[in-house]
N, CA, C and O atoms as a GROMACS GRO file, in nm:
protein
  488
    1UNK      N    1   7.560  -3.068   4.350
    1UNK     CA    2   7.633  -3.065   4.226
    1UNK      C    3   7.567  -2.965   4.131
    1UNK      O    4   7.463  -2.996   4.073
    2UNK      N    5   7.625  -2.846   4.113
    2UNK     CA    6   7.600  -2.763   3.926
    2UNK      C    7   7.593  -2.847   3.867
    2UNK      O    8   7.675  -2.938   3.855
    3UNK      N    9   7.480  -2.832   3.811
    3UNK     CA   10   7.464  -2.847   3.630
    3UNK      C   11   7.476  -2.720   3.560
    3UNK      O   12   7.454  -2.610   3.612
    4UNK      N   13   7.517  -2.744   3.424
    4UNK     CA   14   7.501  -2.678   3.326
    4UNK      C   15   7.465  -2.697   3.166
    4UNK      O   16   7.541  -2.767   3.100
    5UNK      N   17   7.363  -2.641   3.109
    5UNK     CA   18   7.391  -2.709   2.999
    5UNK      C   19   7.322  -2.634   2.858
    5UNK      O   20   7.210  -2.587   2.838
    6UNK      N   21   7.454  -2.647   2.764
    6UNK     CA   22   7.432  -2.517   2.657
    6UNK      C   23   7.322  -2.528   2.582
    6UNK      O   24   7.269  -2.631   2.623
    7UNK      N   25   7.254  -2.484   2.494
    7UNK     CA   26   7.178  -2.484   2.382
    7UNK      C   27   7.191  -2.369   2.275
    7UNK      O   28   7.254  -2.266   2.299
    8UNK      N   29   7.137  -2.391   2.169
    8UNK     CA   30   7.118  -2.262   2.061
    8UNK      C   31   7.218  -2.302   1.983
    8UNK      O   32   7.206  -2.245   1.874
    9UNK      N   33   7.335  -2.390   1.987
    9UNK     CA   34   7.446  -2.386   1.902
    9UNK      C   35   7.409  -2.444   1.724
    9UNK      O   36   7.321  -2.529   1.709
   10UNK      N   37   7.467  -2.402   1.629
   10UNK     CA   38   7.395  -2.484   1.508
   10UNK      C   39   7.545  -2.440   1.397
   10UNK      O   40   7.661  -2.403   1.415
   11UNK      N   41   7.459  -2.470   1.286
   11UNK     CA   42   7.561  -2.411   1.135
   11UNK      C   43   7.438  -2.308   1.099
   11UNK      O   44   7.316  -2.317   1.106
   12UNK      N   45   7.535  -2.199   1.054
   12UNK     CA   46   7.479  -2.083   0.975
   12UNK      C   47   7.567  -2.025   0.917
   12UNK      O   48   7.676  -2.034   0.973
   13UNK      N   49   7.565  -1.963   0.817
   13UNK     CA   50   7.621  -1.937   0.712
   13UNK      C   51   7.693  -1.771   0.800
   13UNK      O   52   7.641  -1.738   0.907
   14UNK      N   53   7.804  -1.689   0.741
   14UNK     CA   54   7.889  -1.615   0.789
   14UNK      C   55   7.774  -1.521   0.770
   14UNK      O   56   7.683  -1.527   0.687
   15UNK      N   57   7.798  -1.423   0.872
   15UNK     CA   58   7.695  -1.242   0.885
   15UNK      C   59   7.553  -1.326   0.946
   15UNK      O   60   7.459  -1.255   0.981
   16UNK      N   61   7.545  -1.428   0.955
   16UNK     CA   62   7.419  -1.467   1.047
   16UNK      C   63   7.417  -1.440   1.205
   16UNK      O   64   7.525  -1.402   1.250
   17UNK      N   65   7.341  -1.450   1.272
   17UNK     CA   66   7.325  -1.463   1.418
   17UNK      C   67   7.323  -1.609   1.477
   17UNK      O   68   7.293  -1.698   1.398
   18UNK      N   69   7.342  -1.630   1.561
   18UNK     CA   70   7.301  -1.744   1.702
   18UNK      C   71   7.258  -1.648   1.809
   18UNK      O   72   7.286  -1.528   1.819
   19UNK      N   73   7.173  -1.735   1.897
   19UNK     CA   74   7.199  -1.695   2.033
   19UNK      C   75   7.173  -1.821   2.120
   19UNK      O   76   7.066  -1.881   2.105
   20UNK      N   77   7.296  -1.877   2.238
   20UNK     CA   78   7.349  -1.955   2.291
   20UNK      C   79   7.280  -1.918   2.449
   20UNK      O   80   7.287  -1.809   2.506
   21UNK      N   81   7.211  -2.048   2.500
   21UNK     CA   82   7.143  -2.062   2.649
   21UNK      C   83   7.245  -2.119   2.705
   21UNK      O   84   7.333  -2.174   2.638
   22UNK      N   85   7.247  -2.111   2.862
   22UNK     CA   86   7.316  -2.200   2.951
   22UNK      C   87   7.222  -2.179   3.086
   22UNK      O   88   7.212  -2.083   3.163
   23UNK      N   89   7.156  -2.306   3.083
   23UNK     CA   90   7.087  -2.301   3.209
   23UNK      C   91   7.162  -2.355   3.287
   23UNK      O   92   7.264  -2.418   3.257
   24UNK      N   93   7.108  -2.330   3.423
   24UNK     CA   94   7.172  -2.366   3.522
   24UNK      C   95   7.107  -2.438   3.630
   24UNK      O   96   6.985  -2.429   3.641
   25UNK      N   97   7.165  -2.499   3.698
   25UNK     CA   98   7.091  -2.616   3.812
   25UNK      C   99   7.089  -2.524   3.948
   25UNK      O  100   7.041  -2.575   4.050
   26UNK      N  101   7.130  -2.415   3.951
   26UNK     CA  102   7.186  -2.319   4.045
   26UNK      C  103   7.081  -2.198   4.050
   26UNK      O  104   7.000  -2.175   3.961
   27UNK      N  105   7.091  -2.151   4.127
   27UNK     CA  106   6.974  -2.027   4.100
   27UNK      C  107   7.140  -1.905   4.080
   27UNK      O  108   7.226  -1.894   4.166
   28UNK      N  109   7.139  -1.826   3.933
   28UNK     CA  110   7.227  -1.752   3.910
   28UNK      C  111   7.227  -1.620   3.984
   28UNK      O  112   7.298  -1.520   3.968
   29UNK      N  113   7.101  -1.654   4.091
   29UNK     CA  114   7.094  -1.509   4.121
   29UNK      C  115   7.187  -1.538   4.241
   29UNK      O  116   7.173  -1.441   4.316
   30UNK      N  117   7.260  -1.609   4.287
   30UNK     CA  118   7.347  -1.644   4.345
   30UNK      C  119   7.487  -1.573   4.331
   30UNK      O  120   7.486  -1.493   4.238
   31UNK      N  121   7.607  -1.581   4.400
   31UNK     CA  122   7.728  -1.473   4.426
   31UNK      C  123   7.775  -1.594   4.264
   31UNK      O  124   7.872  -1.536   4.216
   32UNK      N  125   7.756  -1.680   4.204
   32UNK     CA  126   7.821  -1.726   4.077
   32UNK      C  127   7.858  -1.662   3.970
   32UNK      O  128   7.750  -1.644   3.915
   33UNK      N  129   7.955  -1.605   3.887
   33UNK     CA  130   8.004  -1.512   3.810
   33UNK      C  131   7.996  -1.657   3.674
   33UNK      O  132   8.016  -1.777   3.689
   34UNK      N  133   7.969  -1.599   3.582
   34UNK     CA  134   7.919  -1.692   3.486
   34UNK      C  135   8.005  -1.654   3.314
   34UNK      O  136   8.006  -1.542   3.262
   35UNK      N  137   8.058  -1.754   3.266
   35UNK     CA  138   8.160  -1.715   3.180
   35UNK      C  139   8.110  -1.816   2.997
   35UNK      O  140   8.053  -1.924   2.978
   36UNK      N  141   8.132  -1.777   2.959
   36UNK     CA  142   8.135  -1.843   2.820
   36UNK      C  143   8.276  -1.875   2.728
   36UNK      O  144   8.330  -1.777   2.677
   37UNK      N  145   8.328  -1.992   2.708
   37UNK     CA  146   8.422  -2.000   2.670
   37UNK      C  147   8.439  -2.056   2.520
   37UNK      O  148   8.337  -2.015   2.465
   38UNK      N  149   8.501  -2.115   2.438
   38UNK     CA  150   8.487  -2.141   2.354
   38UNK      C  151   8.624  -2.237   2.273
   38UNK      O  152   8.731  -2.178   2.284
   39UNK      N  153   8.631  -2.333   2.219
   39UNK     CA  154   8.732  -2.451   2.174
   39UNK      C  155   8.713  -2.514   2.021
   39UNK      O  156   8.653  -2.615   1.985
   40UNK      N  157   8.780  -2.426   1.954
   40UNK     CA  158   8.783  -2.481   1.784
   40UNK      C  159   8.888  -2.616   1.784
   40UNK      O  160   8.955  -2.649   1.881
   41UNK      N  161   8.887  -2.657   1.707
   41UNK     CA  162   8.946  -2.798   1.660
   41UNK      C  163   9.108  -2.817   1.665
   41UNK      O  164   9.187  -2.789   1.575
   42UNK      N  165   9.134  -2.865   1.777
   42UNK     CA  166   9.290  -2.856   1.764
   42UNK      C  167   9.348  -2.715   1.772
   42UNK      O  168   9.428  -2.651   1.704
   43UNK      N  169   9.263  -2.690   1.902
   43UNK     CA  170   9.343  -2.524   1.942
   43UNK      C  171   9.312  -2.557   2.107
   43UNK      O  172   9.242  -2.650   2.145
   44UNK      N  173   9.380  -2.460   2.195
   44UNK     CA  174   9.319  -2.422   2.337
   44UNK      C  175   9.200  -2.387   2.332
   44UNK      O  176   9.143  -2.343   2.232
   45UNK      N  177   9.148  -2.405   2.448
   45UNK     CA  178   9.033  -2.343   2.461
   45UNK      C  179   9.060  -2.171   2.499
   45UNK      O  180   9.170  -2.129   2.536
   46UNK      N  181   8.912  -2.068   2.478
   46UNK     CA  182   8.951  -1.929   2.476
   46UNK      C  183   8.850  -1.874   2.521
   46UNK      O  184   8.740  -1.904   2.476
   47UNK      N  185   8.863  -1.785   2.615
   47UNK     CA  186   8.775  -1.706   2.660
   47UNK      C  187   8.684  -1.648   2.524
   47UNK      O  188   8.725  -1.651   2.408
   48UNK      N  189   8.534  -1.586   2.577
   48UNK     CA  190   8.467  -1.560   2.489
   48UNK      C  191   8.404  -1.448   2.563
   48UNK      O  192   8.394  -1.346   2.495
   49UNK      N  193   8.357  -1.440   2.684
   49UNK     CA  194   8.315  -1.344   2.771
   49UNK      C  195   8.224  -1.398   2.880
   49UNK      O  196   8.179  -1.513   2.876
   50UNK      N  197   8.192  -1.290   3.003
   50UNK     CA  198   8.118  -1.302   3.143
   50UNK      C  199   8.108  -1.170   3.196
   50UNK      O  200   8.144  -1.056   3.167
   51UNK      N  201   8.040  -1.237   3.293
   51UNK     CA  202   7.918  -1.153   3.334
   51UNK      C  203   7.956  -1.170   3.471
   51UNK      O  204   8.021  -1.271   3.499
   52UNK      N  205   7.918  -1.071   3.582
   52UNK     CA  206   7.938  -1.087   3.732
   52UNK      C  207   7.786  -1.149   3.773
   52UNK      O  208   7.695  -1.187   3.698
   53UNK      N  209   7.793  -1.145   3.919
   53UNK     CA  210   7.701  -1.229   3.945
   53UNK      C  211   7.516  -1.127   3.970
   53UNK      O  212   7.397  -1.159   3.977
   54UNK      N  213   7.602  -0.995   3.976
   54UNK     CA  214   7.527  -0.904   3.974
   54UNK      C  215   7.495  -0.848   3.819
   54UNK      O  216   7.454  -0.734   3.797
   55UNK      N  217   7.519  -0.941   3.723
   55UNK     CA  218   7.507  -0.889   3.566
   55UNK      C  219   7.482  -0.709   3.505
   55UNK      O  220   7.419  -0.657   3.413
   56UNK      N  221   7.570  -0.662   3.616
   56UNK     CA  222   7.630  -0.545   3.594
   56UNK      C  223   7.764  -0.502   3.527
   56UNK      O  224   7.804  -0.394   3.483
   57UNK      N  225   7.834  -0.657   3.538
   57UNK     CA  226   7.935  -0.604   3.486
   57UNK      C  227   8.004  -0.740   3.378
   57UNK      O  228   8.005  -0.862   3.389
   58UNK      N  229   8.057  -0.639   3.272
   58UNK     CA  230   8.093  -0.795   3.136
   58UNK      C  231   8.212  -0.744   3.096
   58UNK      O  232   8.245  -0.626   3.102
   59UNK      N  233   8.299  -0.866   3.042
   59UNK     CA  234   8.382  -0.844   2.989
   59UNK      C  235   8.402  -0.919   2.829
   59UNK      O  236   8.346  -1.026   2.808
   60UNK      N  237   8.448  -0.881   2.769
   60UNK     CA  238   8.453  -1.002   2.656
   60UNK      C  239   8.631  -0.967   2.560
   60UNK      O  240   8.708  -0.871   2.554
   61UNK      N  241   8.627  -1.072   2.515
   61UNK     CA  242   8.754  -1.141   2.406
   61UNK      C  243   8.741  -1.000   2.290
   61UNK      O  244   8.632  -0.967   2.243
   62UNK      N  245   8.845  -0.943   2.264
   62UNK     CA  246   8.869  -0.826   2.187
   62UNK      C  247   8.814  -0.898   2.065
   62UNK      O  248   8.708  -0.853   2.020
   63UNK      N  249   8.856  -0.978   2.019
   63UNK     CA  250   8.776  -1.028   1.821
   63UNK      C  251   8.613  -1.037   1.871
   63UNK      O  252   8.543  -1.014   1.773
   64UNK      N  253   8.530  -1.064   1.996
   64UNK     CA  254   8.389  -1.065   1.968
   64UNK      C  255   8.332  -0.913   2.020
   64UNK      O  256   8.211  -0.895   2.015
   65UNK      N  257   8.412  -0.815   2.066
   65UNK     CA  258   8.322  -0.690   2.116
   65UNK      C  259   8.248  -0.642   2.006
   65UNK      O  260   8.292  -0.613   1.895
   66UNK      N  261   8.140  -0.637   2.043
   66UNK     CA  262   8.038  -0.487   1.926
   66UNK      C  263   7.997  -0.605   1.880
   66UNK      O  264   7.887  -0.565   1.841
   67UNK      N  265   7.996  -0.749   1.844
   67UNK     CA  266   7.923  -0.839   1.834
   67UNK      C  267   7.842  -0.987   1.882
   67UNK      O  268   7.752  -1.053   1.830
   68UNK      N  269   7.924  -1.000   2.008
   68UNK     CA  270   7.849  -1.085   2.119
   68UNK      C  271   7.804  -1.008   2.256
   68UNK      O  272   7.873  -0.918   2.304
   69UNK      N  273   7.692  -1.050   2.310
   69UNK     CA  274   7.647  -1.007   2.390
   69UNK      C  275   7.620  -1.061   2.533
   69UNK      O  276   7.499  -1.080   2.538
   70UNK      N  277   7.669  -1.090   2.636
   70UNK     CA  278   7.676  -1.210   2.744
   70UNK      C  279   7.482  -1.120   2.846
   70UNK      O  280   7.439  -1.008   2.818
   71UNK      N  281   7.454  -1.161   2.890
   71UNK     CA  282   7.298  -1.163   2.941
   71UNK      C  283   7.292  -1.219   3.068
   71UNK      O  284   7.394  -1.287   3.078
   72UNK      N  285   7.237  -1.226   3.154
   72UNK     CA  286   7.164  -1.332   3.229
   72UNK      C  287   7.034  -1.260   3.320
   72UNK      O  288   7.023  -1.150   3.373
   73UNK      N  289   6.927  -1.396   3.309
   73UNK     CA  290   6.783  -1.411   3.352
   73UNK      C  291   6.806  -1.460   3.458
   73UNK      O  292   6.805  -1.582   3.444
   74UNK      N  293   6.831  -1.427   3.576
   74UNK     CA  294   6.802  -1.497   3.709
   74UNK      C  295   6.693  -1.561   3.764
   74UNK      O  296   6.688  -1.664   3.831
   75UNK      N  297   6.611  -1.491   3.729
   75UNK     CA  298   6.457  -1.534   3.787
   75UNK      C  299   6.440  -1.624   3.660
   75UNK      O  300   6.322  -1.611   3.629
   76UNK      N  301   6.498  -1.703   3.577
   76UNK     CA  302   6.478  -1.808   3.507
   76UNK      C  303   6.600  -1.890   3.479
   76UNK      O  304   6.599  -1.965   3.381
   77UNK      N  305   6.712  -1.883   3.561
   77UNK     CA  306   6.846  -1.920   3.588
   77UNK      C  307   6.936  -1.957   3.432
   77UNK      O  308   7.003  -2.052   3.391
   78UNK      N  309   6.902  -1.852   3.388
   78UNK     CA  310   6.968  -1.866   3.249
   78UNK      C  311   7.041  -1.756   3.218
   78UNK      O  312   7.017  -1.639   3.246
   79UNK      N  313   7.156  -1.814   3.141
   79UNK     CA  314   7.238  -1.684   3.103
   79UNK      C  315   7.244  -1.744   2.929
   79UNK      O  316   7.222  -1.855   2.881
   80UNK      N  317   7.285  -1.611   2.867
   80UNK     CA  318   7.279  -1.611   2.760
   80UNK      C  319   7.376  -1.578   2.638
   80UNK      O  320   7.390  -1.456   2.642
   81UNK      N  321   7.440  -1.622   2.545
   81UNK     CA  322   7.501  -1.545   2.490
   81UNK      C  323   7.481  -1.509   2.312
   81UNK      O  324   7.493  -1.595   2.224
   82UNK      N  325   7.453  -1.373   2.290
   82UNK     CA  326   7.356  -1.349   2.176
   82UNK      C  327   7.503  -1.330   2.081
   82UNK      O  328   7.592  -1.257   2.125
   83UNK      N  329   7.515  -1.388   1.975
   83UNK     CA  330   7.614  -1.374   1.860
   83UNK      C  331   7.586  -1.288   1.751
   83UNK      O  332   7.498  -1.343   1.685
   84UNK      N  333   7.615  -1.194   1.707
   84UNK     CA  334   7.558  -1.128   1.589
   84UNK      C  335   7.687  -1.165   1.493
   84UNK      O  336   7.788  -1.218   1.538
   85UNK      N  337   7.670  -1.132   1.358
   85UNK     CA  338   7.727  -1.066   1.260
   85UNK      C  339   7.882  -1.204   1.275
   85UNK      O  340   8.000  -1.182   1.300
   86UNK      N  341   7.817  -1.328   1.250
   86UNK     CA  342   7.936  -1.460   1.323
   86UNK      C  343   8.046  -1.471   1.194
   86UNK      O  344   8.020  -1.441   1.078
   87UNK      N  345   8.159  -1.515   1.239
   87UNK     CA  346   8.252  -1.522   1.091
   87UNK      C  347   8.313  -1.675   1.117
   87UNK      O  348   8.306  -1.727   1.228
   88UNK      N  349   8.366  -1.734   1.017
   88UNK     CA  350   8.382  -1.839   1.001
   88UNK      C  351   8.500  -1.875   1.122
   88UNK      O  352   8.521  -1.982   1.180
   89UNK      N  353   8.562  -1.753   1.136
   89UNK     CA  354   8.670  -1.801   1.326
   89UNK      C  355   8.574  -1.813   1.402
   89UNK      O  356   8.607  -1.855   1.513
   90UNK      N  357   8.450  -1.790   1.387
   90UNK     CA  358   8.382  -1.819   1.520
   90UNK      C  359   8.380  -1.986   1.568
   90UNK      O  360   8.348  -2.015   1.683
   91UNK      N  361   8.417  -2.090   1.466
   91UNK     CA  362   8.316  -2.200   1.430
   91UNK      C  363   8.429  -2.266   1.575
   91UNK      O  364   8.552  -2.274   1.582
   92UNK      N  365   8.350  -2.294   1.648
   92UNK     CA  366   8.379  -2.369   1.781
   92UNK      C  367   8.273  -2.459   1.872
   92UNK      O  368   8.154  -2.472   1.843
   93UNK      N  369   8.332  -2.513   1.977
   93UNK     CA  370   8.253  -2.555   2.083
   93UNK      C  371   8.238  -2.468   2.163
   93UNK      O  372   8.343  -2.418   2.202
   94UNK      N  373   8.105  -2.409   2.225
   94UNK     CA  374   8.117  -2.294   2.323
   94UNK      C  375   8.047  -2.394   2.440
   94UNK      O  376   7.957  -2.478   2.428
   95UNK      N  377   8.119  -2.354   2.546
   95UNK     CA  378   8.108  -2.427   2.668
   95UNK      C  379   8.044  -2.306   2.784
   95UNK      O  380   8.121  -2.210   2.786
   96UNK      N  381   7.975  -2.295   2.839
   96UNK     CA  382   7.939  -2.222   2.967
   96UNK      C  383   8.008  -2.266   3.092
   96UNK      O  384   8.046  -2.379   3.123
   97UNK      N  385   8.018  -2.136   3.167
   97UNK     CA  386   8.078  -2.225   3.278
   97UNK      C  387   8.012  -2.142   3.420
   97UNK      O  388   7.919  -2.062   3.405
   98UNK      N  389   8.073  -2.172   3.561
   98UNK     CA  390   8.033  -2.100   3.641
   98UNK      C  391   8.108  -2.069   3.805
   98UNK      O  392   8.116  -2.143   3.903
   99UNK      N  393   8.141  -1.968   3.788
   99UNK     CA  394   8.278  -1.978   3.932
   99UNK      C  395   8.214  -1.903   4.028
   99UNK      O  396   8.093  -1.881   4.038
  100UNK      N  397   8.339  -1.850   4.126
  100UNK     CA  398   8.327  -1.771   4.226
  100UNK      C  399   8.434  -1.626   4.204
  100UNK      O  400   8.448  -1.528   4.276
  101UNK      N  401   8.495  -1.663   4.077
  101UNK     CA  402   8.578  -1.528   4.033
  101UNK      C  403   8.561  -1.461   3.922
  101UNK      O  404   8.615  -1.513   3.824
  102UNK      N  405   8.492  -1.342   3.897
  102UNK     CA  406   8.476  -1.240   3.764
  102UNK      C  407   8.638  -1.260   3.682
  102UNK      O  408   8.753  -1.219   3.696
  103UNK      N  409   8.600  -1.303   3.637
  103UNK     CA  410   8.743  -1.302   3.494
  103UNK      C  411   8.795  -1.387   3.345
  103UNK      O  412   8.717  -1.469   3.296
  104UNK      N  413   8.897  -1.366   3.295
  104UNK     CA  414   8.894  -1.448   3.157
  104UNK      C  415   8.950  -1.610   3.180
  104UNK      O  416   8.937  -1.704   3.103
  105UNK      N  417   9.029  -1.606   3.336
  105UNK     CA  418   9.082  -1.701   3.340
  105UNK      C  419   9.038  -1.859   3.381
  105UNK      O  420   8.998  -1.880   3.495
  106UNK      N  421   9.047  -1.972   3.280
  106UNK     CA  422   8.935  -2.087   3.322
  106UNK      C  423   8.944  -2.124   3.464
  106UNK      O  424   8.850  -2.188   3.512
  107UNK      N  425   9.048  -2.090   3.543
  107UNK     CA  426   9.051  -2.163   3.685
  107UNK      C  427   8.978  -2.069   3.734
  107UNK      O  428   8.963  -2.109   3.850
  108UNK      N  429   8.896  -1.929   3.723
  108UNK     CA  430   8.826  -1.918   3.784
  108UNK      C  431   8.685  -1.947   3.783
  108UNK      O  432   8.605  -1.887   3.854
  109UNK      N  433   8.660  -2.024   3.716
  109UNK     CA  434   8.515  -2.091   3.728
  109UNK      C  435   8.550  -2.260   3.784
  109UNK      O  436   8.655  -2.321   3.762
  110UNK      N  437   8.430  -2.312   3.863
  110UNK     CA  438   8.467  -2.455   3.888
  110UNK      C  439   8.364  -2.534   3.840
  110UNK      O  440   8.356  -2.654   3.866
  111UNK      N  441   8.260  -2.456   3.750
  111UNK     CA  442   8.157  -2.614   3.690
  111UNK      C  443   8.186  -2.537   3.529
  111UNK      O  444   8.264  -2.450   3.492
  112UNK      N  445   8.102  -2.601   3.476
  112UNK     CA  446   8.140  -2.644   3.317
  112UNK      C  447   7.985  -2.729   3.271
  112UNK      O  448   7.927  -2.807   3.346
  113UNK      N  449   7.934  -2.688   3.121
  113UNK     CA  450   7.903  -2.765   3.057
  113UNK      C  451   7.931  -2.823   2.981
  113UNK      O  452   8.042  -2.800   2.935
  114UNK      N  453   7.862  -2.920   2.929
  114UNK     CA  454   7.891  -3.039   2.782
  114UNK      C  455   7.963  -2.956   2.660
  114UNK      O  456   8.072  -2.991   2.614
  115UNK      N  457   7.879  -2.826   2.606
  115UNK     CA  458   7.895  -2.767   2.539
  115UNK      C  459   7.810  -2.775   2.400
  115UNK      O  460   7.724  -2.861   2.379
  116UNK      N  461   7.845  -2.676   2.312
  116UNK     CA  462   7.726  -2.710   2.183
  116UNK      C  463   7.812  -2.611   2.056
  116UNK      O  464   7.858  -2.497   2.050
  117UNK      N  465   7.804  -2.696   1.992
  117UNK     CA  466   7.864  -2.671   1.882
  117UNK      C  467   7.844  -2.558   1.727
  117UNK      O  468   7.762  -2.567   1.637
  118UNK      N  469   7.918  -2.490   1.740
  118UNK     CA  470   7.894  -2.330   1.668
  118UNK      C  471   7.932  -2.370   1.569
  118UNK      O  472   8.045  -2.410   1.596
  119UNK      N  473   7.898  -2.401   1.386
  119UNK     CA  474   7.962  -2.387   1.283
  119UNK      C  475   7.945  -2.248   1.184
  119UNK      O  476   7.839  -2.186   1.178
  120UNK      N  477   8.057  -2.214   1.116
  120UNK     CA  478   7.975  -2.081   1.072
  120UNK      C  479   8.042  -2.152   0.948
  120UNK      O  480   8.136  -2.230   0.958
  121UNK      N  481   7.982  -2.115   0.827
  121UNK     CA  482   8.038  -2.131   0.692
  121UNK      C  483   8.043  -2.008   0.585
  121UNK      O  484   7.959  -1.918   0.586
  122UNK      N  485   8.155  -2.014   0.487
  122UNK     CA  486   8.169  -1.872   0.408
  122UNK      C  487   8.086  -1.841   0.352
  122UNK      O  488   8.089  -1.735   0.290
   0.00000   0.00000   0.00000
């Protein structure tokens, strides 16, 4: 069984930073393509961005480019996602996840974490 499970999430005021862990029970240096998603209050959930399994290649959600950054540490089975410059749409649950398909779409990942909670305020 994957585990996963987020950290770094908090409240910070708007133009601040986070940066969001997702370890893994898995060694990432594995064929696993690793995704970050994200679920504000009474909305769908929404892609946020990922990484291949070879962390050569990322994609991310047009509102976070030029300010989130997706990462991963294999040799410490962590992936990462660094937030700069956050605005009050950011304020969500960001969930990590982990598949066998590079992309935005949730069926292609099959584990999931708890998640951790992003507030940003004006």
């Amino acid at each position: 069984q994957v585990q996963l499970v987020e950290s770094g999430g908090g409240l910070v005021q708007a133009g601040a930073s986070l940066r969001l862990s997702c370890a893994a029970s898995i060694r990432t240096s594995s064929t696993y393509n690793m995704g970050w998603f994200r679920q504000a209050q009474g909305k769908e959930p929404e892609f946020v961005a990922c990484i291949n399994w070879t962390g050569g290649l990322t994609y991310y959600l047009n509102s976070v480019k030029g300010r989130f950054t997706i990462s991963r540490d294999s040799t410490k089975n962590l992936v990462y996602l660094q937030m700069d410059s956050l605005k009050p749409e950011d304020t969500a649950v960001y969930y990590c996840a982990a598949g066998g398909r590079f992309g935005a779409r949730t069926d292609n990942y099959d584990y999931w974490g708890q998640g951790t909670q992003v507030t940003v305020s004006s």
